[in-house]
C-alpha positions in Angstrom: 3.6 -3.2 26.6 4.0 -5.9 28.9 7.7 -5.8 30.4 10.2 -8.7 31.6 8.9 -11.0 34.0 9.3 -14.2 35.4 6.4 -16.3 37.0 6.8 -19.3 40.2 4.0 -21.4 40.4 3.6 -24.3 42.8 2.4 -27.6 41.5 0.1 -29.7 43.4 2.6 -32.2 44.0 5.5 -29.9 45.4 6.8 -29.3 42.1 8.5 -25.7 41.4 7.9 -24.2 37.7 9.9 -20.8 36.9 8.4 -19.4 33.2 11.1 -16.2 32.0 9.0 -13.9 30.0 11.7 -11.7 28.4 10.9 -8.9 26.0 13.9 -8.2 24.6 14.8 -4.2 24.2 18.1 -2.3 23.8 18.5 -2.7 27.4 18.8 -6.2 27.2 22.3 -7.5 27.5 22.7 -11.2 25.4 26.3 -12.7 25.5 27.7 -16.2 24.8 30.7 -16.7 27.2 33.3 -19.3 25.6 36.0 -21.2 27.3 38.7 -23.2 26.3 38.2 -26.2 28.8 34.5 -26.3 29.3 31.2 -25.4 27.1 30.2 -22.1 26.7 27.5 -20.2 28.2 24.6 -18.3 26.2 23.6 -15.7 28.9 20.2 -13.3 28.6 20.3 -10.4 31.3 17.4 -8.1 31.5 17.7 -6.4 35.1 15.1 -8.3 36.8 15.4 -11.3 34.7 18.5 -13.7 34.0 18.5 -16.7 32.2 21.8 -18.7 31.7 21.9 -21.8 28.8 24.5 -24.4 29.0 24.6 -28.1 28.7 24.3 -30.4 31.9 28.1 -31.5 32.5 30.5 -28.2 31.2 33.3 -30.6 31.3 32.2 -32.9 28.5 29.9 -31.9 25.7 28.0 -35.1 24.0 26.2 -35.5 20.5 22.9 -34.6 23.0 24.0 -31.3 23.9 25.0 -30.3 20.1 21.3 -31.9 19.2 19.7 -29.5 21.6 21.5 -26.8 20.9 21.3 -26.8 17.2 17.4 -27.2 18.0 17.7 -23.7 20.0 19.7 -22.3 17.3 17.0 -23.5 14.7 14.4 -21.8 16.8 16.2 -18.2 17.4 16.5 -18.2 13.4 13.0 -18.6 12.7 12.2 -16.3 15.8 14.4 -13.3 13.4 12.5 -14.9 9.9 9.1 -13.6 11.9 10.3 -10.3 13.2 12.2 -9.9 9.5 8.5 -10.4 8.1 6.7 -8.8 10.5 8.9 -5.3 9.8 8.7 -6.0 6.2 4.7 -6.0 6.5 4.6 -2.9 8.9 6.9 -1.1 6.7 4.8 -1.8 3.4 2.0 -0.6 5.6 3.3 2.8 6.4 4.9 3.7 2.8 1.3 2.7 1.6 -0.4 5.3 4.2 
């Protein structure tokens, strides 16, 4: 299994790319830190790997932000529908064995 990592590479023209490869386990802490007077934070920790989500201005939260994030919230659902399926075909798999 490949573990949590996170890649830097260098474009051509100067430009910086970091790619967070997370593989989520039960160490793996995930938290949404909410405030009254700014946006909240969705934070994913895994010891050498951090990634923090929020919007670009915390102080003001625009009909953009609540697009975007609905879109991430739209992907993390069907990300559970395939690991749902996925342990509904390996489980029909071992009671068949």
């Amino acid at each position: 299994m490949t573990s949590t990592q996170a890649t830097i590479r260098l474009g051509a023209g100067g430009a910086i790319r970091v790619e967070p490869f997370i593989r989520l386990t039960g160490h793996t802490h995930i938290l949404c830190c909410t405030y009254d007077d700014s946006a909240p934070i969705l934070a994913i920790d895994d010891g050498t790997v951090s990634l923090s989500v929020t919007v670009p201005d915390t102080a003001q939260v625009t009909g953009e932000d609540l697009k975007q994030g609905r879109l991430l919230a739209d992907a993390v659902a069907r990300y559970v529908a395939g690991l749902e399926q996925r342990a509904a075909i390996q489980d029909a798999a071992s009671e068949a064995a």
